[in-house]
Each structure stands twice: as C-alpha cells, then as structure tokens.
N, C-alpha and C positions, 0 to 999 in steps of 0.2 A: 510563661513569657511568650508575648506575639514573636509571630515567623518575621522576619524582612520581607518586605514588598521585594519583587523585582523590580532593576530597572534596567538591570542592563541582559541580555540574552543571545545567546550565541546558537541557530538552530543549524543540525545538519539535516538534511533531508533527502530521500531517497523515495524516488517514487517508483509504480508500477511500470510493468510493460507496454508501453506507450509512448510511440514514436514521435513527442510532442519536441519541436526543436527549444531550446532555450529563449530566445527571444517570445514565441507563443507560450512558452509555461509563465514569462517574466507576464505577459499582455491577462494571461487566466487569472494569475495572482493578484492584480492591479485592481481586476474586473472585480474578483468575485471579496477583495478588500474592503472597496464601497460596500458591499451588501452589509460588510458585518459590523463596519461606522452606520449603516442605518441603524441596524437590528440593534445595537447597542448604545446609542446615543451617544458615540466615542469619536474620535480624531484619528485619524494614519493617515501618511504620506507613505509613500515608496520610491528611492532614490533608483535613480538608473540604473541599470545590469550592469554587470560586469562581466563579459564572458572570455571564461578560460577553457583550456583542453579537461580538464577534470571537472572543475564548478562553474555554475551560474552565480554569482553574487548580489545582492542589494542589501542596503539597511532600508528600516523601516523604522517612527517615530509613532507612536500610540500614545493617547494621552484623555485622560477622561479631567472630569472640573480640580479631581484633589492625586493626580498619579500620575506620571510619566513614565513609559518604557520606552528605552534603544535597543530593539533587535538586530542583529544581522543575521540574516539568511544567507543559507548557503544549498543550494540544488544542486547534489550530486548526479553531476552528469553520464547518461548512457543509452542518451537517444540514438550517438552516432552509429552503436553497437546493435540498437532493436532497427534502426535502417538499413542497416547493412545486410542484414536478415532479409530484407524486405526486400531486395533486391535480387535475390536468389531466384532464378526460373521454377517454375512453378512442375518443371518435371525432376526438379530436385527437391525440392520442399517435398511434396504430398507424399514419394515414401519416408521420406525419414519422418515425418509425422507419423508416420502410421506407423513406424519403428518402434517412435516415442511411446506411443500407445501401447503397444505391445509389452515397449519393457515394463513401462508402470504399474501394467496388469500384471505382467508374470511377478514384480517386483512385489506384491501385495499391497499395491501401493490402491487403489478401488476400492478395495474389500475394504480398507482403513476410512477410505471416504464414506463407503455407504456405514460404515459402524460408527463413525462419527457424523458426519453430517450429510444426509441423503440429497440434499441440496447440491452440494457440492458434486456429490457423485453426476446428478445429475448433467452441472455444470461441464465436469470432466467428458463427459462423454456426448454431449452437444455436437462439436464440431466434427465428429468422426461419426454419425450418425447423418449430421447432416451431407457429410460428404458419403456417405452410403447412398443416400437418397438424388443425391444430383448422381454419380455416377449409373446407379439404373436406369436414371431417368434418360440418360447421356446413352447407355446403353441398349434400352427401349428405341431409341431413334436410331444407332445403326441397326439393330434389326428389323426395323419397317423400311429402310432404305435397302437392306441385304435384298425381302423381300421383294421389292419394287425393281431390282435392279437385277436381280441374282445374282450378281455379282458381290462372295466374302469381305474380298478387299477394298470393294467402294462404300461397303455398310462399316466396316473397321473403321476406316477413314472419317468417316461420317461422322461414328461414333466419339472419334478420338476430339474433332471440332466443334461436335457439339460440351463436350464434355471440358475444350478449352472456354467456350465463350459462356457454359456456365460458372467457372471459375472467375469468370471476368466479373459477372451479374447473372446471378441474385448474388454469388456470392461474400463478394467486399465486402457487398451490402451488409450481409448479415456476419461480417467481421470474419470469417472462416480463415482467409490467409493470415490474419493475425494471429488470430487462436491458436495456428498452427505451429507459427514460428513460437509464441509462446510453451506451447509442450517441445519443441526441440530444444529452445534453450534452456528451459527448467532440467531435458535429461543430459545433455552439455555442463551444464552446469553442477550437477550432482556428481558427474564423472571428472571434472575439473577443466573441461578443453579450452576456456577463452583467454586467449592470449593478448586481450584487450583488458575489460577487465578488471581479472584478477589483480595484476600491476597496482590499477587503478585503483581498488580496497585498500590496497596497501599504503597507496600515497596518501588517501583521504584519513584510513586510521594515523598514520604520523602525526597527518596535523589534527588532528583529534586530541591526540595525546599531550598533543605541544599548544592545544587549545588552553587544556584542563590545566598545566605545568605552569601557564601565562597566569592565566586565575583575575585574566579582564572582567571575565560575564562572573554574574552572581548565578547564573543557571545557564547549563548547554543541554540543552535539548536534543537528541538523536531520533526522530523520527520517519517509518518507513510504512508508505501505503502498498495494498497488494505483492506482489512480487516483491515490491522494495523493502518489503519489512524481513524477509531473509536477508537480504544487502543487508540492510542495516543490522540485522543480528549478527553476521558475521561480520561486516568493519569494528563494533564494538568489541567483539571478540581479539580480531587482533590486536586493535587498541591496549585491551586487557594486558595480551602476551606480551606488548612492546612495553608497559608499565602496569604489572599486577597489583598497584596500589591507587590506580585511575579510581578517581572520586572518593575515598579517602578522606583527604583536605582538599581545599579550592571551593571551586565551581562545583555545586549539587551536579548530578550527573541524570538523568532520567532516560528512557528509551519508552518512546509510546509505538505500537505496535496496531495500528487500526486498519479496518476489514482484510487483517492480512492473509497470506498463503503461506503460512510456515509451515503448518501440517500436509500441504499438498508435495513441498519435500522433503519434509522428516517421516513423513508414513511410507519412503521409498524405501526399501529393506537395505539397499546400498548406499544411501544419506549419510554414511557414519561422521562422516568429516562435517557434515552440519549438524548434525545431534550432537556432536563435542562443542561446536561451537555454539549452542542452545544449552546445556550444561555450563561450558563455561560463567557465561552471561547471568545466568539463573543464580549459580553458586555464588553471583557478587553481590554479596546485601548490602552492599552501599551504593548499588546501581539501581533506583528506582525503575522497576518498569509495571506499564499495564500497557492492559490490551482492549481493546474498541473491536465491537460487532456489533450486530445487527440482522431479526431475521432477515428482511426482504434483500439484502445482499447474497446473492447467489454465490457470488468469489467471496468468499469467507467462511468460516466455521465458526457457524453463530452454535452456542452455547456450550463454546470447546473450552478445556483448558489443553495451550498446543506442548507447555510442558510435560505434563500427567498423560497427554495421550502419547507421547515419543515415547513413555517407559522410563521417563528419568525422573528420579526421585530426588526433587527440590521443592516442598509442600511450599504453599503460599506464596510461590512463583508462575508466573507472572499476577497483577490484580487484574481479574478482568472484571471491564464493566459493558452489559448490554443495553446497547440501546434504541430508540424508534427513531429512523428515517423519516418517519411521519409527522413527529414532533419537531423536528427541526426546519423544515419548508412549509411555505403557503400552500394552504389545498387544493390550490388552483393549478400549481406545477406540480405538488405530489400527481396528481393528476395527469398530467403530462408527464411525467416519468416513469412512473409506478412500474411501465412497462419494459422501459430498456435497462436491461440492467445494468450494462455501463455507468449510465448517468447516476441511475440510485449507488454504483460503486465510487464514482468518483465526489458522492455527498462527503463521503469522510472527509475530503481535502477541498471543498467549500465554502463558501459563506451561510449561514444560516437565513431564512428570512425570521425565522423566528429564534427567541429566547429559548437555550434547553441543556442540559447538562454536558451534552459533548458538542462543541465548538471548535473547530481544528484552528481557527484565528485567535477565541479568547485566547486558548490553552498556549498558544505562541508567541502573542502579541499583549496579556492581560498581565497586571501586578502582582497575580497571586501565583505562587511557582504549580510547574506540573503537578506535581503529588497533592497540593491542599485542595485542588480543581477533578484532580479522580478522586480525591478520599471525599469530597463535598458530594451529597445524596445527589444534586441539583447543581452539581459543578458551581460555576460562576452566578447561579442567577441569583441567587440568594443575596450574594457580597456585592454586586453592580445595582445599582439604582436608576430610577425611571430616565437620570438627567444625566449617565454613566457617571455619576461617581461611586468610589468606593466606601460601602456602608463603614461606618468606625464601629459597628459593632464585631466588623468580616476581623478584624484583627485580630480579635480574643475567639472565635469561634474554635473548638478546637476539630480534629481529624474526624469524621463520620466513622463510628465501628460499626462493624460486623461486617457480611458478606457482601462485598457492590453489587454481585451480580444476583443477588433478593432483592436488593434493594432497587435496583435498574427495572423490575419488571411490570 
C-alpha cells in the first residue's frame, strides 16, 4: 500500500551557533526559499514571522502541478543567548577559551576527534592556534618596542595593544571571537550552567509533546544543524521523558540531524547527561532519525556514525546518509565557496541550485515524508518531475535497502 503524501507539516528547528537575530534568519529563509522554487519548478510563499521569546514562526504553502503542502515552521530561538556571549570583554573571553580547550583536551575529547574525524580535529584546534599565532606576533612587537625604548613596561604595554587591536582585525575577520564563545559554551553546556536556556528545551519540548498529542500535522519534523542538532537531541529527549510513547500514534515523528556536532560533545568524557540523552533518542524506534554529512564540511563528522562512536549500543541508529556539497550548487558558487567553511556549513540549511538527494527545503517543504526522501538513493529527484509534479509512479516506489551511506558515495 502507497505511504500518504504530506500535506500538512509541523517543523521544529534548531540551528547552530549563530548570532543570526530572528527577523535575518526569517529574511535567509525567504531568500534562499526562491532558489529552491527555481531548482524544483515548485510554488512557496512564506507568511510573516512571528516572533516570540522562545520561537520564530511562519507558515509556508508549497505546492507543485498535482500536491500541496502546509508547513509551519518554527525556529527555536537562541540568538539572544549566543549575543550575549558576544558581549563579554575580550579579556574575559580568551581565558575561559583557553579553559575550554584545556578541558576538552584533558577531557579525551581531541583524541576522539582525530580517531574519528581528523577534520574535525583540525577544525577544533583552528582558533587556539590561530590565536597562538596573533599573540606572538602581538608579542614580537612588544619586544622590538622593549628594545627601542628599554623600557619593560612600555614594550608590555605595547604588547598588550597591539595584541587588543589584533583581536579587533584580522581577527573577527577570521571568526576567532566566535569560535571562542562557541567552545565556552559547548563546555557550559556539557557542565549544565545556562540559566537561559535550559528552561527554554523545556518549554519547546512541552510543546513538542502537545504538538504530537494534537495530531494537526501528518509529520513533525525535529531538526538541528551544527551545534543545533545537540539541542535538538536533547529537546527530543525530553519530549520522550514528558511522554514515553511520543510518535507511537499521531504525527510520524522524525529527527534529521545534518553537518552536526553531536560527537564534538559526546566524545567529552564528562557528556554523560548527553550520551543518555543520545541513548534515549536512539532506543525510540518509532522515532525516525538520520544524519546528513559531507566531506568538505569541516564542522561535522563526515563518515561517523555519532551513536556507535559515543559507546552506545543501539545498531542501526541513527541512518546516515553522505553527501556532496558539490552536487548540490552551481560550479560557479561551489567556487566561490569551496573555501570558507562557514558558507559550505551552512549548505545544509540552503537552497540548492541544483537537483540532488539532500535538499533541506524538499525534505521540509516536499509531499513525500522525511524517511521515504532519506530512504530514496536520490532522495526527491527521482518522484519530482521536470514541471515539479509528483511522478504517480513515486507512490508505489518502495523504501531503498541496504546501506545509505554506500549508497551516498
């Protein structure tokens, strides 16, 4: 028997570390919406935001010649909390980074990077390199001024302002105080300290719960890019605790997890409280999830599985599927991108220019539910047609077996 089309969809979303205020994430959505009505020969609109203290809101309307979907989105909100951050003096910031480092290291938290993804490791240790390299250099100049002056204390001095004004530039530039506040709150986080927040998983799992309990949407969708896909593991998790029979009956339930960081805090040796709640999640096989990578994504752990690497035994949890960044944009922008990794990280949560098996818009916005779009070799492209309608052969197609992530390469 064919599956039901969607038509109706309820996503929650969690995104990464990214000081992006609601109104610009609402403006990014809009933008990069169009691209994926070109690339697909499809329809969407997107209705006004809505902003609250916790979410961003809009619905959205998709609609190809022979299908119509109603999405509502929902962007769990936590820009105010990576702002906040941002605000911190810069002679407060740069030890506790370098605290941060310290603990992850002692933590075995590296060692787990470079045995899983050397990438990563790399990644991980980027901005505390490069802030080795400005502080020399920082420190190279008060000692040609010690020199010049003889004077200890006006080379110190020297040292200390040249060492502020390269914080200012190159180093924004090349994202460093971001970076930084990202590894403090990753070990914040792992220790449990935010009194923002935490509260805040809690409120959004309620209505999560009472999403699933309403049984509006035919599918709620829970997904989390970067950083956000720990959020999201662990609001589902709660979810779970406030009703251990969530997705059961209702609303299909699924959790997509793309270029995320969950291994960057479950390979903390002190994680426990998120390895249970990555357990939890895992042990619910009525909870669809996969996982989305990609080599050239530096922030992610292309060819991990993040269950099987934490130690916890739940085979065939998560489904991961790999895939090319390449294959999804013009080679005109791969081009233009290829280099900053940001941009190739924030492909995941894109519009595609082109047709390709992971589309964070179809997979949200498309008729066919999350799971028959990861179990599809070719996600959507196969069931969408030249003119977006959907093929009536996509109906009877049944689930792609064997391995995705053979199949992805």
């Amino acid at each position: 028997m064919a599956e039901p089309l969607v038509t109706r969809r309820l996503v929650y979303h969690l995104g990464g570390y990214d000081p992006v205020a609601p109104q610009a994430a609402y403006q990014r959505f809009v933008r990069e919406l169009r691209r994926f009505t070109a690339t697909w020969s499809v329809m969407a609109t997107a209705s006004a935001p809505i902003i609250e203290a916790d979410v961003a809101s809009w619905h959205v309307a998709a609609s190809g010649p022979n299908w119509r979907a109603e999405i509502e989105y929902r962007l769990m909100r936590w820009d105010d909390v990576i702002e906040a951050a941002g605000r911190q003096p810069m002679w407060r910031r740069v030890p506790s980074a370098l605290f941060a480092f310290l603990d992850f290291v002692a933590a075995g938290a590296l060692w787990g990077y470079f045995r899983t993804n050397w990438r990563y490791a790399g990644f991980f240790l980027y901005p505390f390199v490069l802030f080795g390299l400005l502080a020399a250099l920082a420190g190279g100049a008060g000692t040609l001024v010690t020199r010049t002056t003889e004077s200890p204390i006006i080379g110190l001095c020297a040292g200390l302002a040249a060492l502020v004004l390269l914080m200012r530039w190159p180093a924004e530039r090349l994202f460093l105080p971001l970076l930084f506040d990202d590894w403090i709150f990753s070990r914040d986080y792992i220790r449990r300290r935010d009194a923002v927040l935490d509260p805040r998983l809690d409120r959004i799992a309620r209505a999560l719960a009472a999403s699933v309990r309403d049984g509006e949407a035919d599918e709620i969708v829970v997904i989390g890019h970067s950083l956000g896909a720990v959020l999201a593991v662990d609001c589902l998790a709660r979810a779970l605790r406030l009703d251990p029979g969530l997705g059961k009956t209702g609303p299909r339930v699924s959790l997509l997890s793309v270029g995320s960081s969950l291994l960057k805090i479950g390979l903390h040796r002190r994680a426990t409280r998120f390895r249970n709640a990555v357990e939890h999640v895992a042990s619910a096989p009525q909870i669809f999830w996969a996982e989305y990578q990609a080599l050239t994504d530096v922030m992610n752990f292309y060819k991990s599985n993040p269950v099987a690497d934490m130690g916890l035994r739940v085979p065939g949890r998560p489904v991961v599927r790999v895939e090319r960044i390449r294959r999804m944009v013009d080679p005109a922008r791969y081009r233009r991108i290829r280099r900053n990794f940001f941009k190739i990280h924030c492909q995941f949560v894109n519009g595609n220019d082109r047709r390709a098996a992971y589309d964070y818009f179809m997979l949200l916005c498309g008729p066919l539910s999350v799971e028959r779009q990861v179990r599809y070799a070719d996600g959507a492209v196969s069931a969408i047609g030249a003119d977006g309608a959907l093929r009536e052969s996509a109906a009877d197609v049944p689930h792609v077996l064997g391995n995705p992530v053979e199949m992805s390469r």
